[in-house]
N, CA, C and O atoms as a GROMACS GRO file, in nm:
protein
  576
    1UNK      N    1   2.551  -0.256  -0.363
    1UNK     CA    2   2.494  -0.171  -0.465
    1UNK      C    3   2.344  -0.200  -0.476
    1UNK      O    4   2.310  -0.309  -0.521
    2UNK      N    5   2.235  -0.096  -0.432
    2UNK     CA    6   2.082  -0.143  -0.491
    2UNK      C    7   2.064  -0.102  -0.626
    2UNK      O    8   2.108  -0.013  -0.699
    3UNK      N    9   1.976  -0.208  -0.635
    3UNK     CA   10   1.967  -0.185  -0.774
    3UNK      C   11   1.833  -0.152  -0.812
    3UNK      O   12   1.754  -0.166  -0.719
    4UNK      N   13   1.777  -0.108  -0.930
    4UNK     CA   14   1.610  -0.028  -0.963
    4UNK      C   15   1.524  -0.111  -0.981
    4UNK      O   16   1.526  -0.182  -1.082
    5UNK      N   17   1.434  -0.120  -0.893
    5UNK     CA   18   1.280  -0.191  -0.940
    5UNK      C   19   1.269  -0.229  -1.070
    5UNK      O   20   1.317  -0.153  -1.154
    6UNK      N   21   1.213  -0.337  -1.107
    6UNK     CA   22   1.166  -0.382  -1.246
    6UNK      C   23   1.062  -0.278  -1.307
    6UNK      O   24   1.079  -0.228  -1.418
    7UNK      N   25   0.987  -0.260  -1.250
    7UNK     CA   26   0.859  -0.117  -1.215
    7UNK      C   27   0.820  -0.058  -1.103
    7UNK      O   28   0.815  -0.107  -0.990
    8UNK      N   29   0.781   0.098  -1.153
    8UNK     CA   30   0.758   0.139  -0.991
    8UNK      C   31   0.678   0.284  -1.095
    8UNK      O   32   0.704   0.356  -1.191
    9UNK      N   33   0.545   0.253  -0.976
    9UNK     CA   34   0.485   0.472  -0.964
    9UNK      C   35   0.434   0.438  -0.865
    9UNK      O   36   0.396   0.341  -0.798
   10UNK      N   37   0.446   0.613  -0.877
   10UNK     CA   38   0.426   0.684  -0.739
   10UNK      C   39   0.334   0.807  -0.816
   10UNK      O   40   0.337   0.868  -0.923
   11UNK      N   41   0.251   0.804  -0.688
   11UNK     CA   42   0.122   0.900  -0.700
   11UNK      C   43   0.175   0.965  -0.621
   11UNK      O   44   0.291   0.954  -0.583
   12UNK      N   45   0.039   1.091  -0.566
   12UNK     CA   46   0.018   1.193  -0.472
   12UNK      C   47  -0.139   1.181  -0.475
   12UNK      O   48  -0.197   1.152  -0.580
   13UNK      N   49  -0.220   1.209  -0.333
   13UNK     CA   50  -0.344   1.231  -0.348
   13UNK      C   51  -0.395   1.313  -0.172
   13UNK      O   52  -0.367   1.292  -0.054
   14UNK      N   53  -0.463   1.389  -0.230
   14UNK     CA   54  -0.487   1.465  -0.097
   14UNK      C   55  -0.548   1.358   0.036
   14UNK      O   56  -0.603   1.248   0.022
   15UNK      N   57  -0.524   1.417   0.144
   15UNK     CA   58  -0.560   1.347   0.242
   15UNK      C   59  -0.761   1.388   0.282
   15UNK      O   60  -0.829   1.448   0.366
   16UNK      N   61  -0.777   1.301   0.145
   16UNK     CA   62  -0.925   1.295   0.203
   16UNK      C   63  -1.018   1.179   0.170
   16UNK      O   64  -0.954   1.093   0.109
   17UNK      N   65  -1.136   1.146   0.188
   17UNK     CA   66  -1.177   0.981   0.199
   17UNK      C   67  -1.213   0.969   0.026
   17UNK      O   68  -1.266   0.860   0.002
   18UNK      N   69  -1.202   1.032  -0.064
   18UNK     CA   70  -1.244   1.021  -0.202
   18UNK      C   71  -1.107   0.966  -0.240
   18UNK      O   72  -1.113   0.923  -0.355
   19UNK      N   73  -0.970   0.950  -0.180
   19UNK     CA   74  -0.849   0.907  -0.214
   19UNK      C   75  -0.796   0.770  -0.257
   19UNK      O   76  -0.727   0.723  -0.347
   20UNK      N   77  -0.877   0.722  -0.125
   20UNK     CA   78  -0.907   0.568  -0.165
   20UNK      C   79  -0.922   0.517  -0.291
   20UNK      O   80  -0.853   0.440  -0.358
   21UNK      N   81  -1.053   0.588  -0.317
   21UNK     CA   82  -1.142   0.513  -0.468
   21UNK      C   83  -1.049   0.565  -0.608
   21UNK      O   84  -1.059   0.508  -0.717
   22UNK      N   85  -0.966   0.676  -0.586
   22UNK     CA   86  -0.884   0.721  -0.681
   22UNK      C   87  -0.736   0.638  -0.704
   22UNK      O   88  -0.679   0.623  -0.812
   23UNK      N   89  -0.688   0.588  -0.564
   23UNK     CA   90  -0.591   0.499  -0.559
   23UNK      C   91  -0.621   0.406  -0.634
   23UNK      O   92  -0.562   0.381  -0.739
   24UNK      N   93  -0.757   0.318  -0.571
   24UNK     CA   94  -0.788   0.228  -0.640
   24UNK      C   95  -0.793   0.223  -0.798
   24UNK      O   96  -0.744   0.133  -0.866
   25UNK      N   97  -0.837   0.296  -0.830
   25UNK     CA   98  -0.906   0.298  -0.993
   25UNK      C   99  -0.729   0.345  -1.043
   25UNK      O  100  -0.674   0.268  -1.122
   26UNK      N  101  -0.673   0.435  -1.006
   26UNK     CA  102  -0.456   0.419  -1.095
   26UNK      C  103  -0.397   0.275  -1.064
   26UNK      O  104  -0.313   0.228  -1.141
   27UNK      N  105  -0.449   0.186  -0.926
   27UNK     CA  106  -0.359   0.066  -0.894
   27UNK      C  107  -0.417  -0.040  -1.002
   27UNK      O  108  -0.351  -0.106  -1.082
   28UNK      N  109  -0.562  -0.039  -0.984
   28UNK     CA  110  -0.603  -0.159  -1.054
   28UNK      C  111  -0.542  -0.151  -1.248
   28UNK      O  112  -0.504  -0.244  -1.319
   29UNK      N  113  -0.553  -0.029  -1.276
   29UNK     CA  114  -0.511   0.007  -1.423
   29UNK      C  115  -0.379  -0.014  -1.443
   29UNK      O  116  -0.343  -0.020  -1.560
   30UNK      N  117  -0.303  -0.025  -1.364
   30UNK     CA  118  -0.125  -0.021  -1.319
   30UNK      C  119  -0.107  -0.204  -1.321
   30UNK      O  120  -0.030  -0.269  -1.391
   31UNK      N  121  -0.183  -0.241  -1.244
   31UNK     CA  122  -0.180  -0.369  -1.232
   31UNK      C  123  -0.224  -0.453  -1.345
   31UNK      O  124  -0.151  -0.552  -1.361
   32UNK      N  125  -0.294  -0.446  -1.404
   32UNK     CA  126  -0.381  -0.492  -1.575
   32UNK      C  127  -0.296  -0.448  -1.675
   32UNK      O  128  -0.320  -0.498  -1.785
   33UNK      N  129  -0.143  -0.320  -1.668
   33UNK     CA  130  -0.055  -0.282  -1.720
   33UNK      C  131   0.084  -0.381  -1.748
   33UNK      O  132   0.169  -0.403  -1.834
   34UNK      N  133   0.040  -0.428  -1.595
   34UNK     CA  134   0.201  -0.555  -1.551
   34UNK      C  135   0.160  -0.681  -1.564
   34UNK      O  136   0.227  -0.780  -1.538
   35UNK      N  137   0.035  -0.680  -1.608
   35UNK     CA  138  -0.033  -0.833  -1.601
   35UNK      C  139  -0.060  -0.903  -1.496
   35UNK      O  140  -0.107  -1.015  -1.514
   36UNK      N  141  -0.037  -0.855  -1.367
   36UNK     CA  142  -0.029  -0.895  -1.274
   36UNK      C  143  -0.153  -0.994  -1.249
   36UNK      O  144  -0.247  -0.935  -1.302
   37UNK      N  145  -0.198  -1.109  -1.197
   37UNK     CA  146  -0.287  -1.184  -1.215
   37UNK      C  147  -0.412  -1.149  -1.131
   37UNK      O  148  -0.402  -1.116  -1.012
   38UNK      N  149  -0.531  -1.156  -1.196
   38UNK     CA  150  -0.645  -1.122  -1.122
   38UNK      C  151  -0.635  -1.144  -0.951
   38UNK      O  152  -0.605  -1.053  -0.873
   39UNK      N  153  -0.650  -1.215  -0.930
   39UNK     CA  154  -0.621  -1.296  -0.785
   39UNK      C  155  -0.566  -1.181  -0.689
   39UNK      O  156  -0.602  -1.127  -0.584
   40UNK      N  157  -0.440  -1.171  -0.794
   40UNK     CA  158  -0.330  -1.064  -0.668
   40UNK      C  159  -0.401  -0.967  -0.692
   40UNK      O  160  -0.480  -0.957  -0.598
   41UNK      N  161  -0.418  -0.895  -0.759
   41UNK     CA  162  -0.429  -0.781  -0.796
   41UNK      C  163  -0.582  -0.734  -0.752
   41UNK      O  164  -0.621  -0.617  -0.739
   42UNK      N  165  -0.640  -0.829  -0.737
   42UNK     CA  166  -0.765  -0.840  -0.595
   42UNK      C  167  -0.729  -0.790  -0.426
   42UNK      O  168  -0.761  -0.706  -0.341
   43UNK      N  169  -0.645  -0.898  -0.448
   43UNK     CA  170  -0.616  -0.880  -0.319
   43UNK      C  171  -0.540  -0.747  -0.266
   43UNK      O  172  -0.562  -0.684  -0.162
   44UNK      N  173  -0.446  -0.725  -0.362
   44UNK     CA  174  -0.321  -0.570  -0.415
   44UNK      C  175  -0.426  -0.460  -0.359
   44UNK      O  176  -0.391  -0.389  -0.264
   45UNK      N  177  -0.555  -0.446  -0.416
   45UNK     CA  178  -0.606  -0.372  -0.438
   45UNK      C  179  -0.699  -0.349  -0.304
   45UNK      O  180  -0.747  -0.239  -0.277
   46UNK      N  181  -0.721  -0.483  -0.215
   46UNK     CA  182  -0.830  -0.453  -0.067
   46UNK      C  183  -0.640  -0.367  -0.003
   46UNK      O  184  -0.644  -0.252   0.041
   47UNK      N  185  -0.534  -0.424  -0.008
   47UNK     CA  186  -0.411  -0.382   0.054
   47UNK      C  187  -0.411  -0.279   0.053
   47UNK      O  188  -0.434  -0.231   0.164
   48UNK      N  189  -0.388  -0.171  -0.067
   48UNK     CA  190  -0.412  -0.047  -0.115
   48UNK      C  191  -0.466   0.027  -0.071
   48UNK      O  192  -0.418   0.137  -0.044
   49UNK      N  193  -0.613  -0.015  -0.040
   49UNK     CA  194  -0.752   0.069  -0.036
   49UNK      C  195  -0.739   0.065   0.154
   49UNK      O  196  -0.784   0.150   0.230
   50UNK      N  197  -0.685  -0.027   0.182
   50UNK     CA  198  -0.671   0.020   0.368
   50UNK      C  199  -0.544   0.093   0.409
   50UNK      O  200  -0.551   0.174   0.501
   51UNK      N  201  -0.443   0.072   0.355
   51UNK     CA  202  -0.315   0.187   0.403
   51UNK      C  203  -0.365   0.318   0.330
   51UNK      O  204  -0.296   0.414   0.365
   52UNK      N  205  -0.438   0.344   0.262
   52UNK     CA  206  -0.465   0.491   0.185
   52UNK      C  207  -0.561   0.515   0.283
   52UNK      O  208  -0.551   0.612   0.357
   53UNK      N  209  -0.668   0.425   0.292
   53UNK     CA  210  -0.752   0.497   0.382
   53UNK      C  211  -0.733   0.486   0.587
   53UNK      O  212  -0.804   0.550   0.665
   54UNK      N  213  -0.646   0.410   0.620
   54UNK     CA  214  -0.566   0.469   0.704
   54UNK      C  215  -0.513   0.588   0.759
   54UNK      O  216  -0.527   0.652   0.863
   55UNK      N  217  -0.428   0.598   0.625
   55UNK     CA  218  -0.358   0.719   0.620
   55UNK      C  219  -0.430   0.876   0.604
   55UNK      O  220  -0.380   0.988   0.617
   56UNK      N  221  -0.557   0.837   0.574
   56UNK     CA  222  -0.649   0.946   0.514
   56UNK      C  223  -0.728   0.966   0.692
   56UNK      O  224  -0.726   1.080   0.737
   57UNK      N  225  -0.762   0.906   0.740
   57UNK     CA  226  -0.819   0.880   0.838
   57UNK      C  227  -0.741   0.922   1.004
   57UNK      O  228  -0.786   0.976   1.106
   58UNK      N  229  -0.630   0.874   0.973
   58UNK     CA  230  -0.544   0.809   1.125
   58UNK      C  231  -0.431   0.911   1.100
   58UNK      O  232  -0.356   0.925   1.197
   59UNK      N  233  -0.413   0.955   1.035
   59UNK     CA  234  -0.242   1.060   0.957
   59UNK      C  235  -0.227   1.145   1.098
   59UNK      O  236  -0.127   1.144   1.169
   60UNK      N  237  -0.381   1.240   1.130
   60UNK     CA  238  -0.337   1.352   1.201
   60UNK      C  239  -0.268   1.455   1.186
   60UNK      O  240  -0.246   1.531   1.280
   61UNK      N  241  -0.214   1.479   1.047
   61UNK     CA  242  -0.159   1.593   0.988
   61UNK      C  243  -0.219   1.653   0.947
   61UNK      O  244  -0.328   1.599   0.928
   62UNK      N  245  -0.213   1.805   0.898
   62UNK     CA  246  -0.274   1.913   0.844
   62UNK      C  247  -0.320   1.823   0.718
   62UNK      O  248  -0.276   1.724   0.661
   63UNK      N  249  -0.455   1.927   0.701
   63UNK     CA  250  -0.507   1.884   0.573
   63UNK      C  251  -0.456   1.932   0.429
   63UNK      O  252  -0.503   1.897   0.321
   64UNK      N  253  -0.350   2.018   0.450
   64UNK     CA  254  -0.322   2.018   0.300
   64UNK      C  255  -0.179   1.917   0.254
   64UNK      O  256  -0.119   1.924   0.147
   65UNK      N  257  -0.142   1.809   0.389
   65UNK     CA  258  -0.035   1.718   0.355
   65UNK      C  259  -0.099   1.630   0.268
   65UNK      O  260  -0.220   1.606   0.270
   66UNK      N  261  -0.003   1.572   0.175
   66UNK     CA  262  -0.072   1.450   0.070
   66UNK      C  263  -0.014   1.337   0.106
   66UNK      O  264   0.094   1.329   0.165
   67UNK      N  265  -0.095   1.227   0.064
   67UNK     CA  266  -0.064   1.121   0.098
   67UNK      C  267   0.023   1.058  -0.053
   67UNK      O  268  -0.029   1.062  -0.165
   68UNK      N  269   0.136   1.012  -0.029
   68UNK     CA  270   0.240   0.950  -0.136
   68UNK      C  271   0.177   0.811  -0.165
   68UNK      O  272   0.116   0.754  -0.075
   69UNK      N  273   0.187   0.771  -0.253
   69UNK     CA  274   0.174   0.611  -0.273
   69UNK      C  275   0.227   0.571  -0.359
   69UNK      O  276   0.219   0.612  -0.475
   70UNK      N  277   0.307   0.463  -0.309
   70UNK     CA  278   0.442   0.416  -0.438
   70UNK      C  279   0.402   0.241  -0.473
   70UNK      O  280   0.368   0.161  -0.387
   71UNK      N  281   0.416   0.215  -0.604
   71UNK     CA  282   0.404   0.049  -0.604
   71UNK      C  283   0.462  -0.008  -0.692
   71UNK      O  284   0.440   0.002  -0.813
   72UNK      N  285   0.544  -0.073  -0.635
   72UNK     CA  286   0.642  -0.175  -0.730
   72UNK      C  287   0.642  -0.286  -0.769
   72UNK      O  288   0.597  -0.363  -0.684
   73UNK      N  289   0.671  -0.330  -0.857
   73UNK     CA  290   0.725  -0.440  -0.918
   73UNK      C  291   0.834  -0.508  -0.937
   73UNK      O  292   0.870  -0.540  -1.051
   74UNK      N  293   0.915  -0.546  -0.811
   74UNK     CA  294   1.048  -0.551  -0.753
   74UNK      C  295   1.103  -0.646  -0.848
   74UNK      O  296   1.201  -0.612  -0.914
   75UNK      N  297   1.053  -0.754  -0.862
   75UNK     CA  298   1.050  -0.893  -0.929
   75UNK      C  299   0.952  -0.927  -0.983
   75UNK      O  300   0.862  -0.854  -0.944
   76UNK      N  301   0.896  -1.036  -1.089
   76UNK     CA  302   0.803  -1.102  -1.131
   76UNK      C  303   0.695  -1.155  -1.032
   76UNK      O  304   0.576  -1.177  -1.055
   77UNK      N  305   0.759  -1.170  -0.926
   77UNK     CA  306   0.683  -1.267  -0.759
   77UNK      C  307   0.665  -1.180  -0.700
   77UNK      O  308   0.605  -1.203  -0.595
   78UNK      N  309   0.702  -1.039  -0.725
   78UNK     CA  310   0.635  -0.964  -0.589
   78UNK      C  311   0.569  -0.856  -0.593
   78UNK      O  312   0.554  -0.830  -0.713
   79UNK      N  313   0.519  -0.777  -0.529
   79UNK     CA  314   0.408  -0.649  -0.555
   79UNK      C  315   0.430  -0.586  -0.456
   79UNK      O  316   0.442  -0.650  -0.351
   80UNK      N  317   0.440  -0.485  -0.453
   80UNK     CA  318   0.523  -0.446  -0.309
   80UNK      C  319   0.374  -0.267  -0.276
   80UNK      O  320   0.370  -0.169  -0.351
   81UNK      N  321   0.342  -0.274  -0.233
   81UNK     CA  322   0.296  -0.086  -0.181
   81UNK      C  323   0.341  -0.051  -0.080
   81UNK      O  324   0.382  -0.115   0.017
   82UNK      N  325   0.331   0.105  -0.109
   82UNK     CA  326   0.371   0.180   0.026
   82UNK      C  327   0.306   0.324  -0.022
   82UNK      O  328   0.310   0.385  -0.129
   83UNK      N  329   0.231   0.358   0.141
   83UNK     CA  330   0.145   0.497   0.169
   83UNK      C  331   0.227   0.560   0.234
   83UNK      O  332   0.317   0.507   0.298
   84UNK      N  333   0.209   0.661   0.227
   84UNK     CA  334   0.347   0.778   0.335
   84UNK      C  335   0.229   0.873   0.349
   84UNK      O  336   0.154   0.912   0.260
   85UNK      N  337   0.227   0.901   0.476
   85UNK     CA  338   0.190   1.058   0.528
   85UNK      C  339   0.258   1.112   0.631
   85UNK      O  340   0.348   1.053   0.691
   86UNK      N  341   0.218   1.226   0.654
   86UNK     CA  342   0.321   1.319   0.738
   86UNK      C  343   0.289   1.294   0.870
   86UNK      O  344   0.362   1.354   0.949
   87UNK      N  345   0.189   1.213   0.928
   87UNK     CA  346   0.215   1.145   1.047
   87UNK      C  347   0.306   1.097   1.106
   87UNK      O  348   0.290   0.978   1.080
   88UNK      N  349   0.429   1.105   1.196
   88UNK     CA  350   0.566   1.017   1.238
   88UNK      C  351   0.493   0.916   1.358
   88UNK      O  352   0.564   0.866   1.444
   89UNK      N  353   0.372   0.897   1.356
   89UNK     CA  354   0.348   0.776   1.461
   89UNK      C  355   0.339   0.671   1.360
   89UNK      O  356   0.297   0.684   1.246
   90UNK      N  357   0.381   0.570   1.411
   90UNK     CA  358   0.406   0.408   1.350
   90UNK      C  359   0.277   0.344   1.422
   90UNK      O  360   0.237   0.356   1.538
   91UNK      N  361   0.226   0.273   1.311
   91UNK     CA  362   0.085   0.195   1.334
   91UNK      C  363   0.164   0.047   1.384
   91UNK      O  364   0.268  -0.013   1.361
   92UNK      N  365   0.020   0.031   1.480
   92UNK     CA  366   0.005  -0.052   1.507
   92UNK      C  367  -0.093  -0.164   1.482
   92UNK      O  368  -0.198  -0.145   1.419
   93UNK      N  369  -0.047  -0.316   1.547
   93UNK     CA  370  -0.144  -0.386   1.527
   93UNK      C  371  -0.237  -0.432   1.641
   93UNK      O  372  -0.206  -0.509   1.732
   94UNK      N  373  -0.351  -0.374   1.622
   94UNK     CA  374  -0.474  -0.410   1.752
   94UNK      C  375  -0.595  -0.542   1.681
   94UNK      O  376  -0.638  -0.567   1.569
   95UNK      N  377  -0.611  -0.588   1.792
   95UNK     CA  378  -0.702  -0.696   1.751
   95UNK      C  379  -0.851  -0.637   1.827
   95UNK      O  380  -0.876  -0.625   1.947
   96UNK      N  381  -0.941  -0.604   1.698
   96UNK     CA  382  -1.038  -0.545   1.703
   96UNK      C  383  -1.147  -0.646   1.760
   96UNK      O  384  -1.162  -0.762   1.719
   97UNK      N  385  -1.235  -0.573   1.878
   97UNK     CA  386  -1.320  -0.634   1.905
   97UNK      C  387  -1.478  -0.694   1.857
   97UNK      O  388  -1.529  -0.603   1.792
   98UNK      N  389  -1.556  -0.787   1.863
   98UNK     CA  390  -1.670  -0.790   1.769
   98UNK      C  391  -1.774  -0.661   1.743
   98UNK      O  392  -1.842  -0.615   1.652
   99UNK      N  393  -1.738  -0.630   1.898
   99UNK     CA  394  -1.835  -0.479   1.885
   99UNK      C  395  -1.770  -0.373   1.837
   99UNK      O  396  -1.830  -0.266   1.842
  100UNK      N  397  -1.645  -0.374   1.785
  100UNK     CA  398  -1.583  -0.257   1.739
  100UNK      C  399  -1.642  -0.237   1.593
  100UNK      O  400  -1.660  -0.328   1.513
  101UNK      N  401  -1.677  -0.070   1.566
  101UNK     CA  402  -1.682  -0.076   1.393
  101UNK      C  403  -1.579  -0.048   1.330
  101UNK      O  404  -1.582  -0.052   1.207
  102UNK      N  405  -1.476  -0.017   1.393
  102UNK     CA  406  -1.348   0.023   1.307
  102UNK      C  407  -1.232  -0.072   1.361
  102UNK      O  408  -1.245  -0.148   1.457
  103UNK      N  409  -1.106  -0.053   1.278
  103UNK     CA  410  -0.978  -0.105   1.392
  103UNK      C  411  -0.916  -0.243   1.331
  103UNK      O  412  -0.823  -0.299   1.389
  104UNK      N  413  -0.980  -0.302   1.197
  104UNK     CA  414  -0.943  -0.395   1.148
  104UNK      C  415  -0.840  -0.358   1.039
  104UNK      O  416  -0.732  -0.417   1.031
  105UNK      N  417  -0.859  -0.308   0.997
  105UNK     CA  418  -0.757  -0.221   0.893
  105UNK      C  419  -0.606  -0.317   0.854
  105UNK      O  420  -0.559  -0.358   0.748
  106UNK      N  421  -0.563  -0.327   0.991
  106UNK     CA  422  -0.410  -0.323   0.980
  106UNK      C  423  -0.418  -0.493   0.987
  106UNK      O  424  -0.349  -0.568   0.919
  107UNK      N  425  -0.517  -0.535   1.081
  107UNK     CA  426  -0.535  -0.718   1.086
  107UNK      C  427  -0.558  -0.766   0.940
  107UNK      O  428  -0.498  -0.859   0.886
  108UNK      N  429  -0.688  -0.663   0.864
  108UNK     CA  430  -0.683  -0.776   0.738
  108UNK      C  431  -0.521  -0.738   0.612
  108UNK      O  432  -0.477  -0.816   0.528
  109UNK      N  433  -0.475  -0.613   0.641
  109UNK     CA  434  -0.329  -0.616   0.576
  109UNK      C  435  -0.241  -0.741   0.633
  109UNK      O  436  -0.198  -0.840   0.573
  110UNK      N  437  -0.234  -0.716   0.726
  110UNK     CA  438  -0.130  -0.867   0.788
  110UNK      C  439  -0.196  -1.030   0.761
  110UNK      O  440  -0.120  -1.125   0.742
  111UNK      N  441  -0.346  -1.042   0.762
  111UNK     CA  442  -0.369  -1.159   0.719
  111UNK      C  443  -0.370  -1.167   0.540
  111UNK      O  444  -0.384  -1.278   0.489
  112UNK      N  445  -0.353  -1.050   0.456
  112UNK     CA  446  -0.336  -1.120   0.308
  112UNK      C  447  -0.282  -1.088   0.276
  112UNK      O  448  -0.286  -1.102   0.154
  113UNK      N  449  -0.144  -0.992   0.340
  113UNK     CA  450   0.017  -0.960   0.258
  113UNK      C  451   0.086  -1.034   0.281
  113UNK      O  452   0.074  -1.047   0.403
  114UNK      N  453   0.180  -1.118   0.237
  114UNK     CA  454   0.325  -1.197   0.257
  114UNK      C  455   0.417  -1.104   0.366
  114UNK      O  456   0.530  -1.151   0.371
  115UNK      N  457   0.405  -1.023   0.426
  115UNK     CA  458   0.476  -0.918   0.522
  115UNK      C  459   0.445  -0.791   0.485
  115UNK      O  460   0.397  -0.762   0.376
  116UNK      N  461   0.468  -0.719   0.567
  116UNK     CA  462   0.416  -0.555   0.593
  116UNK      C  463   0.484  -0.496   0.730
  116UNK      O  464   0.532  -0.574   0.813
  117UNK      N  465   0.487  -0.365   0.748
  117UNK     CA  466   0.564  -0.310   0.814
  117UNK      C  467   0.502  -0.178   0.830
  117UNK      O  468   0.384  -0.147   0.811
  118UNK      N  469   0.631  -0.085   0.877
  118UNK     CA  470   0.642   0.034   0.896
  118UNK      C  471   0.739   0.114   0.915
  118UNK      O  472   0.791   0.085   1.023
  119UNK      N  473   0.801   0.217   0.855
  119UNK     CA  474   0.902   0.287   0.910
  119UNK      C  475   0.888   0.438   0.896
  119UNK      O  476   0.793   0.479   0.829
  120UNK      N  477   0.989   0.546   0.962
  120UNK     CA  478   0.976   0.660   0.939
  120UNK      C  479   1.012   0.693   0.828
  120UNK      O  480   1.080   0.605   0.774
  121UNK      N  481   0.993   0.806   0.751
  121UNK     CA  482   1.042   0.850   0.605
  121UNK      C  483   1.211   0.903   0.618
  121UNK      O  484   1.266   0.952   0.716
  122UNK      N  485   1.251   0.881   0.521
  122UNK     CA  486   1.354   0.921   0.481
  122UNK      C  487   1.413   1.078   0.559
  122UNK      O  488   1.339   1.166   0.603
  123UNK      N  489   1.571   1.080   0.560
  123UNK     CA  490   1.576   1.192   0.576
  123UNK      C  491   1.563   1.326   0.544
  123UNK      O  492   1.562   1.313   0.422
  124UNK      N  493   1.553   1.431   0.561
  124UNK     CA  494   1.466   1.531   0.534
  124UNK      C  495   1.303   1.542   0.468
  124UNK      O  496   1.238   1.623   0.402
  125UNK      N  497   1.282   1.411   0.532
  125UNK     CA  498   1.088   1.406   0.511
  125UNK      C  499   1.033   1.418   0.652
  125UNK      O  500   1.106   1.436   0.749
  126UNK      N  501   0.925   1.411   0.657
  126UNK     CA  502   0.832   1.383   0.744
  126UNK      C  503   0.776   1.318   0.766
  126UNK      O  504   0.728   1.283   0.658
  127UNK      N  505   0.717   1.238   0.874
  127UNK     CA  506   0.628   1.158   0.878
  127UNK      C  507   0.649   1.015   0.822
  127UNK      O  508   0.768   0.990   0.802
  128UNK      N  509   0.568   0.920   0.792
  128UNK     CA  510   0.603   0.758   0.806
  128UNK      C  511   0.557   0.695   0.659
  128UNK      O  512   0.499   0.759   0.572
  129UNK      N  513   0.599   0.546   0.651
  129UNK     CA  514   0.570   0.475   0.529
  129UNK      C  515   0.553   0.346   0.580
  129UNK      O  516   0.638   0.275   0.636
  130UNK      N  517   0.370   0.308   0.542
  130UNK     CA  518   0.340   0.181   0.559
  130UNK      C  519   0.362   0.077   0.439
  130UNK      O  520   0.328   0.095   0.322
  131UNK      N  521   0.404   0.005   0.473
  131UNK     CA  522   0.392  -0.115   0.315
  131UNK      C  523   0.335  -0.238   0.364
  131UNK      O  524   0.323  -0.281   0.478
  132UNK      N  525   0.294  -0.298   0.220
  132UNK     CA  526   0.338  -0.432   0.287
  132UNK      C  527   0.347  -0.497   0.145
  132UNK      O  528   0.325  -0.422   0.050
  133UNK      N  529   0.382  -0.647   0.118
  133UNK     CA  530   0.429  -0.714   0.012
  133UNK      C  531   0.334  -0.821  -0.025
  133UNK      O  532   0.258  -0.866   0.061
  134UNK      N  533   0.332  -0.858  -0.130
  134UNK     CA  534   0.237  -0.973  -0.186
  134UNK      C  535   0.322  -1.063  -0.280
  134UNK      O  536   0.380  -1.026  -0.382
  135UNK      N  537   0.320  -1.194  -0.223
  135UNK     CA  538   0.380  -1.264  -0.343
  135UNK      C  539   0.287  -1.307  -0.437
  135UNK      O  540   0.172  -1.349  -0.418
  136UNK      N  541   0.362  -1.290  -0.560
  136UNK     CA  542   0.272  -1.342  -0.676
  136UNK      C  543   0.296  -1.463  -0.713
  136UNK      O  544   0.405  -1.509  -0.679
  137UNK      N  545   0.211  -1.544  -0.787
  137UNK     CA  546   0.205  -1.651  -0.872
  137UNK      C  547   0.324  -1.638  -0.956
  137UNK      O  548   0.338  -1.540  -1.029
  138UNK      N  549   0.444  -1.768  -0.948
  138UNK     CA  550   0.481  -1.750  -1.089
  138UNK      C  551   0.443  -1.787  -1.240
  138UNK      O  552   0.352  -1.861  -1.276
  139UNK      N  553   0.512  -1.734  -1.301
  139UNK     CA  554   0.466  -1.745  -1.402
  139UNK      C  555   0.426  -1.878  -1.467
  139UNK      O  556   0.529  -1.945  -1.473
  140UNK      N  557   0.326  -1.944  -1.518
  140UNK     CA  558   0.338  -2.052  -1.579
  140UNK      C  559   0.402  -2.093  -1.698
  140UNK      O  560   0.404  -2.216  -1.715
  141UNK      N  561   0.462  -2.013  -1.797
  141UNK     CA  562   0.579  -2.038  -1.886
  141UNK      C  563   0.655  -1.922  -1.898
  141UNK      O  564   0.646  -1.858  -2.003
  142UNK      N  565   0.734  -1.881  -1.803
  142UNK     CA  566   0.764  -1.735  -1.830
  142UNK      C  567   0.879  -1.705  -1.982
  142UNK      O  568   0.941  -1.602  -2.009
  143UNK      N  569   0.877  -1.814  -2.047
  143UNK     CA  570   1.041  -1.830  -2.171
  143UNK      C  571   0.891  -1.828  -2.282
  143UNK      O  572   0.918  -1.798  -2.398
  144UNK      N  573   0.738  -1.857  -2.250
  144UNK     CA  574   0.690  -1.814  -2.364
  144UNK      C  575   0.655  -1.934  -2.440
  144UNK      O  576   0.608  -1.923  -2.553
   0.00000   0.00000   0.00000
């Protein structure tokens, strides 16, 4: 039996580079909502701001597909996001060269999420869902 997130939203935002800064500014307010601790919610927030703009960037779908973004609060310890666009190619991880200006994206998600991934969307969707997870600090008296 699964059972429901402790918390969870989900946006919509068009697939264009102003998406980012809009993600950002609902996650960080979402996150200051759950208390989530500065630290993570730093870091939550560089996570965020590269699968959105990924997805805004790398999708390859028509421009009037939107990009989904869901973020949970599975548990007290964890922070979970996920971007969906109507792209069905699954990202990869490339190790960007010094002379490259782009292509890090997915390296600095994997060096400051606790795990991250990829899969295709659900049935009768389209296209794919990146996540990845952050463990949080526990609580230092969580009984109060």
């Amino acid at each position: 039996m699964l059972t429901q997130p402790v918390d969870v939203v989900e946006w919509m935002f068009p697939r264009l580079p102003r998406s980012a800064g809009r993600a950002r500014i609902r996650f960080i307010r979402q996150a200051f909502e759950w208390e989530v601790p500065v630290d993570s919610a730093e870091t939550g927030l560089i996570l965020l701001s590269e699968l959105v703009t990924n997805a805004c960037r790398h999708a390859r779908s028509p421009r009037d597909r939107m990009i989904g973004v869901r973020v949970l609060l599975p548990a007290p310890s964890l922070l979970r996001i996920e971007v969906s666009d109507a792209n069905p190619d699954l990202p990869t991880l490339r190790h960007a060269t010094p002379d490259d200006e782009s292509g890090r994206g997915l390296e600095l998600v994997a060096a400051l999420a606790t795990s991250w991934g990829a899969h295709p969307r659900g049935e009768g969707y389209i296209g794919k869902t990146v996540w990845c997870e952050l463990a949080l600090p526990a609580p230092a008296n969580p009984h109060g």
